[in-house]
C-alpha positions in Angstrom: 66.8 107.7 104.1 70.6 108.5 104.3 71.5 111.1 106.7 73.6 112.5 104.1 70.4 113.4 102.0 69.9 117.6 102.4 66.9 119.5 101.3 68.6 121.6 98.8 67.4 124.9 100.3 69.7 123.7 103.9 72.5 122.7 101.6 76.0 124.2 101.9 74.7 125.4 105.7 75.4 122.1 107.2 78.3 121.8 109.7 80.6 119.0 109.6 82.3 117.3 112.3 83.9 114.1 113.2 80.2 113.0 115.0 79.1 113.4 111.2 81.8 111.6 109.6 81.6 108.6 112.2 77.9 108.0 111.5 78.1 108.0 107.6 80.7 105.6 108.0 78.3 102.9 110.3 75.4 104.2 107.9 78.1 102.4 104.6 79.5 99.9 106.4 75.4 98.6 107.4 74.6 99.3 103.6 77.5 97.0 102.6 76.1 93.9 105.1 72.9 94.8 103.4 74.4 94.7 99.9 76.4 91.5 100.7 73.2 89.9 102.6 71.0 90.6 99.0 73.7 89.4 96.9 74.2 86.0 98.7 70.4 85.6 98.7 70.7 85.8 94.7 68.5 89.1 94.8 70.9 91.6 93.2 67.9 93.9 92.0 66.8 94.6 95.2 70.7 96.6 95.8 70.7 98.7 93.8 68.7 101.5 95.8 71.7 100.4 98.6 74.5 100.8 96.3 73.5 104.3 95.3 73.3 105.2 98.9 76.4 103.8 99.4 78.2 105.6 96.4 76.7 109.0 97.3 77.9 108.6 100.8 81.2 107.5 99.5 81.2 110.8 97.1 80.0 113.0 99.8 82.6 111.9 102.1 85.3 112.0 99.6 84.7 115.5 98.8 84.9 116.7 102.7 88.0 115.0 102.4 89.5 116.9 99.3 88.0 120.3 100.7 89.5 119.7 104.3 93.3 120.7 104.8 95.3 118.0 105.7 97.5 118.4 108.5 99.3 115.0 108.4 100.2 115.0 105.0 103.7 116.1 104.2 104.2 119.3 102.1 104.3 118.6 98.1 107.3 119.7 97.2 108.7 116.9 100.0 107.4 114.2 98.1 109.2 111.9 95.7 107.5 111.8 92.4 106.8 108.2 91.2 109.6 106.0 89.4 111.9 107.9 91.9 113.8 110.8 92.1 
């Protein structure tokens, strides 16, 4: 089971830190050996419980991304809109 997966009464209480991050990211990148392994071995039925992990880790870490500022970034008005200025 993914450690992502949240009984929905405990959902929205869960904290998230970098410990968090760092272990759904080794949780996709052994999914995607797993994947690759099935996929070489000609049995492409047998991932697709992986792949849906794998997308609703992806998801799940996608959306701490867009909640969480960004300090790095630089402000939007700095930034050149595409085809130039």
């Amino acid at each position: 089971m993914s450690i992502v997966f949240v009984p929905k009464k405990l959902r929205g209480k869960a904290k998230i830190n970098q410990e968090i991050i760092q272990r759904l990211l080794e949780e996709n990148d052994q999914l995607i050996r797993c994947i690759t392994e099935y996929m070489q071995k000609g049995r492409a039925v047998e991932c697709v419980q992986y792949q849906q992990i794998l997308h609703r880790n992806i998801v799940y870490l996608a959306t701490i991304a867009d909640a969480s500022p960004d300090s790095t970034a630089p402000p939007s008005e700095a930034r050149t809109p595409p085809g130039g200025e």
